[in-house]
One Martini backbone bead per residue (centre of mass of N, CA, C, O) as a GRO file, in nm:
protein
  180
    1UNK     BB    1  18.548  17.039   2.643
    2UNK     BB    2  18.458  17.238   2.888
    3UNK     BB    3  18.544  17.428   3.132
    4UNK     BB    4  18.500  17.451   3.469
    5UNK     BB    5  18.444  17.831   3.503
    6UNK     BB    6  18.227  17.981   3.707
    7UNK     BB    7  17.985  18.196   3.673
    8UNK     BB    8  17.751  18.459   3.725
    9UNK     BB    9  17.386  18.566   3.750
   10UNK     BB   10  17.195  18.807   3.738
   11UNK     BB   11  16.809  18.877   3.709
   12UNK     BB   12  16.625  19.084   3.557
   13UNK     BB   13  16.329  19.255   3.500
   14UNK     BB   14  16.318  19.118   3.154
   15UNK     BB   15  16.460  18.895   3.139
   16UNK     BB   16  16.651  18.714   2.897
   17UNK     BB   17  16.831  18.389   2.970
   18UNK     BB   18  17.043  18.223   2.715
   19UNK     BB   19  17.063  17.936   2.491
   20UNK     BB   20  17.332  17.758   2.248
   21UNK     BB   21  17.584  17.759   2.453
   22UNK     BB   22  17.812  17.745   2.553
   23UNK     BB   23  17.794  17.659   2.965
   24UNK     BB   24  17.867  17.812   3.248
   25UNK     BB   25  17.623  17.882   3.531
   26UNK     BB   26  17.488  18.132   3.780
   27UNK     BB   27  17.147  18.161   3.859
   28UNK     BB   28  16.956  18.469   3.978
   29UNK     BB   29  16.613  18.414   4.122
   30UNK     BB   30  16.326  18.429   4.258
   31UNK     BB   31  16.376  18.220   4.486
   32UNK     BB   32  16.620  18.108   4.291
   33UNK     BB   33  16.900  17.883   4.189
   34UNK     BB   34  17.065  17.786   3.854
   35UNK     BB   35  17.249  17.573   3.726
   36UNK     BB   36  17.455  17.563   3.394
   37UNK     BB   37  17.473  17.341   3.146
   38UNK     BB   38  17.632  17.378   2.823
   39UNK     BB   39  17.710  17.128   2.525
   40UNK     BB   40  17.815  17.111   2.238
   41UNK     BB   41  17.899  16.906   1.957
   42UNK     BB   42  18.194  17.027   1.810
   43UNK     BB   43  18.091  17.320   1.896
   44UNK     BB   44  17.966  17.615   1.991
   45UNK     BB   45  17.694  17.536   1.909
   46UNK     BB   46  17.367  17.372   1.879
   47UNK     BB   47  17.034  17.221   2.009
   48UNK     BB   48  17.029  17.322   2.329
   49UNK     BB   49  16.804  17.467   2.480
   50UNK     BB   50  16.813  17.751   2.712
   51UNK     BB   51  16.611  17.917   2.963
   52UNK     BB   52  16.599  18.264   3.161
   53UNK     BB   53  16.312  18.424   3.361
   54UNK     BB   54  16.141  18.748   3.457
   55UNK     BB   55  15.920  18.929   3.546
   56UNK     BB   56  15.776  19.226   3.623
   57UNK     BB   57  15.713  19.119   3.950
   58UNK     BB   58  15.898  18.893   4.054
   59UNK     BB   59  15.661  18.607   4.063
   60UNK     BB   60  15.803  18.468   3.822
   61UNK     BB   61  15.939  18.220   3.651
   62UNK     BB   62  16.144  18.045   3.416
   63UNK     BB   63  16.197  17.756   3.255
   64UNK     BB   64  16.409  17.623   2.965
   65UNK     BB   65  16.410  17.294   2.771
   66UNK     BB   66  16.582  17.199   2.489
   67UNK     BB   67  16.558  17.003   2.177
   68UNK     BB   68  16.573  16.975   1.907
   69UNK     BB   69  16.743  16.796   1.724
   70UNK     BB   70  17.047  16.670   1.684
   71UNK     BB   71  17.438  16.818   1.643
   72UNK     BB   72  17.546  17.105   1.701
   73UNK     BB   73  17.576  17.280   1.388
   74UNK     BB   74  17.315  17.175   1.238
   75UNK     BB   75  17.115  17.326   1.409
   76UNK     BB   76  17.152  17.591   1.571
   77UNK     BB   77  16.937  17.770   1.373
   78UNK     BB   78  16.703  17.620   1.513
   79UNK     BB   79  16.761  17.695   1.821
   80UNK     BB   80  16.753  18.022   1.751
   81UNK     BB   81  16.469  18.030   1.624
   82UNK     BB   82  16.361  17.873   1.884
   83UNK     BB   83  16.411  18.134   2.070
   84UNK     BB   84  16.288  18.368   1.929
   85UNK     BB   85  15.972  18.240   1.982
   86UNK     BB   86  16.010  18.228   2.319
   87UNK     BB   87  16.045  18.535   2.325
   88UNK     BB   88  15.794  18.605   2.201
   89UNK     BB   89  15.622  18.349   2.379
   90UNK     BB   90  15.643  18.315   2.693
   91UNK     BB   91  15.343  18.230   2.725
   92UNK     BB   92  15.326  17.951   2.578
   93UNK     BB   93  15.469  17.760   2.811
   94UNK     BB   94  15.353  17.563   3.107
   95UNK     BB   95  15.448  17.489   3.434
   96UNK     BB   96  15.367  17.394   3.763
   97UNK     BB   97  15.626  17.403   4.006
   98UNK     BB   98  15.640  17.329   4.354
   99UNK     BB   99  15.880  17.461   4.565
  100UNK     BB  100  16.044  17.409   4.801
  101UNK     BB  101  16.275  17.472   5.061
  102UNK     BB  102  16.586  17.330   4.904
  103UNK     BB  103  16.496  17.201   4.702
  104UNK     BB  104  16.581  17.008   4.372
  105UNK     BB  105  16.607  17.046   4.024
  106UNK     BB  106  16.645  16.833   3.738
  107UNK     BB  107  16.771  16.904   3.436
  108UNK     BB  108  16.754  16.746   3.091
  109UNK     BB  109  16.882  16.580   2.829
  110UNK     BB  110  16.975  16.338   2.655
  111UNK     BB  111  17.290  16.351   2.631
  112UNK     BB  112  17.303  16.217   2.940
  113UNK     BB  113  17.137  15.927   2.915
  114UNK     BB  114  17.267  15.827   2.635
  115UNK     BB  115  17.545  15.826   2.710
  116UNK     BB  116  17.895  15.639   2.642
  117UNK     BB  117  18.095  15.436   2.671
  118UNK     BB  118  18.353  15.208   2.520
  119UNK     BB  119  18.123  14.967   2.524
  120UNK     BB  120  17.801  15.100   2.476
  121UNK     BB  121  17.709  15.192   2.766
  122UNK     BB  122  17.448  15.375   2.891
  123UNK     BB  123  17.335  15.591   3.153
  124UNK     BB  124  17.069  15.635   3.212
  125UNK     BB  125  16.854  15.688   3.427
  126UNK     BB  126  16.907  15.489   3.664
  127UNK     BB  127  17.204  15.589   3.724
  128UNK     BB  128  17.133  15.930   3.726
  129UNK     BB  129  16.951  15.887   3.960
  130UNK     BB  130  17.174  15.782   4.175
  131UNK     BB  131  17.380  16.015   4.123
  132UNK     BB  132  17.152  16.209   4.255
  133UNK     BB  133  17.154  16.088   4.548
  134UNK     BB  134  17.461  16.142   4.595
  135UNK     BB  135  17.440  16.433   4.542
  136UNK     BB  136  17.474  16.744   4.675
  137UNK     BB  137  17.259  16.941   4.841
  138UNK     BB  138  17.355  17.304   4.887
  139UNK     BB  139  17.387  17.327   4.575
  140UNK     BB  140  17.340  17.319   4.225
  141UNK     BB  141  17.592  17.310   4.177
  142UNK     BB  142  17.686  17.081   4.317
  143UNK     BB  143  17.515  16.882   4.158
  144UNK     BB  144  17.592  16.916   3.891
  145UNK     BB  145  17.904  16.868   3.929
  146UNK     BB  146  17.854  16.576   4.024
  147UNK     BB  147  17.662  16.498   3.726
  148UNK     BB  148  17.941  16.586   3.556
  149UNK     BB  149  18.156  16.394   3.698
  150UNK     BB  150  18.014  16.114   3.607
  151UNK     BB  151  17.997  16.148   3.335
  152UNK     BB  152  18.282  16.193   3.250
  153UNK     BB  153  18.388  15.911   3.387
  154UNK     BB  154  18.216  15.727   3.209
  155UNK     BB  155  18.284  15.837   2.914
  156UNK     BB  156  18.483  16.038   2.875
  157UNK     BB  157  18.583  16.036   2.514
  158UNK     BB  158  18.301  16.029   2.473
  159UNK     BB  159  18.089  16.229   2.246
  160UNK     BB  160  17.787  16.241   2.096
  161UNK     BB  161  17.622  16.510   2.233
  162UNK     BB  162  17.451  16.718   2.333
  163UNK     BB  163  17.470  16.900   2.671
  164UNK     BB  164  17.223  16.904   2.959
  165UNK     BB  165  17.180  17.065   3.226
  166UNK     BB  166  16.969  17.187   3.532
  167UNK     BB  167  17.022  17.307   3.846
  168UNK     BB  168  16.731  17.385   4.082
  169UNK     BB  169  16.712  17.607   4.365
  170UNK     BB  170  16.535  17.687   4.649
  171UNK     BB  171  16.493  17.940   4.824
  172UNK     BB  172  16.488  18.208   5.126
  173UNK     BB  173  16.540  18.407   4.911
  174UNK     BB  174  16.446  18.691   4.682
  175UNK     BB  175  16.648  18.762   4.461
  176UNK     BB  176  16.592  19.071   4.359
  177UNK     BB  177  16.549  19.241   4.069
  178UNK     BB  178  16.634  19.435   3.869
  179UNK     BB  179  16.559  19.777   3.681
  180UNK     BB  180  16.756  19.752   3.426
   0.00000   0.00000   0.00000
């Protein structure tokens, strides 16, 4: 398991930040703050896919996670050519979601609904809907670390895929991007 030991990152304007490796990090994009966790199963990288992009006139902002399917350091190579291919098709897949200010969205990997206690009970969306409910919405990294550790306490040291958060707040400030 990663510590949580959270950096920050502001995205500059045609910036692709992302990848398929550890990370706790929080992300600031126009308009948009977003926490991110990714831990590949028993390995430095993984299979959850997750990037974070911004247009050239900060005007659209772009969140994907995929899971590749597989584990760990098996997949790594398919996450990472599959990394280099929405880096090159930024604008192969679309959906449209508007948030209001202060809405906060979760995006997950199966590897947070699958997890296991050690009784083989997985936490399923109902239990991590329910952790939703309850946790802190202030910033995303705050409802994410409440979905972190509700996850850690109920699994313990069971560990058995990679593992995928993205919690995004929309916020009230323009957040603008330099011209890096």
């Amino acid at each position: 398991m990663i510590e949580v030991n959270e950096r920050q990152h502001t995205l500059a304007c045609m910036e692709v930040w992302g990848g398929n490796r550890c990370v706790v990090r929080t992300v600031e994009l126009p308009e948009l703050t977003a926490w991110v966790y990714s831990e590949p199963l028993g390995a430095e990288s993984g299979g959850d896919l997750h990037y974070l992009s911004v247009c050239g006139q900060a005007l659209l902002s772009r969140i994907v996670l995929a899971d590749v399917g597989g584990h760990g350091a098996q997949v790594s190579v398919s996450a990472q050519l599959l990394h280099a291919l929405v880096r090159e098709h930024i604008n192969t897949w679309e959906t449209l979601i508007q948030l209001e200010p202060d809405d906060i969205l979760v995006l997950y990997t199966d590897g947070i609904t699958e997890a296991q206690d050690g009784f083989g009970d997985m936490v399923g969306r109902s239990r991590l809907m329910a952790w939703a409910r309850m946790a802190p919405i202030d910033t995303p990294a705050s409802t994410g670390q409440f979905l972190l550790t509700h996850l850690n306490e109920f699994r313990g040291a069971y560990f058995t895929d990679d593992e995928t958060i993205i919690a995004i707040q929309r916020t009230n400030k323009v957040n603008a991007p330099s011209l890096r």
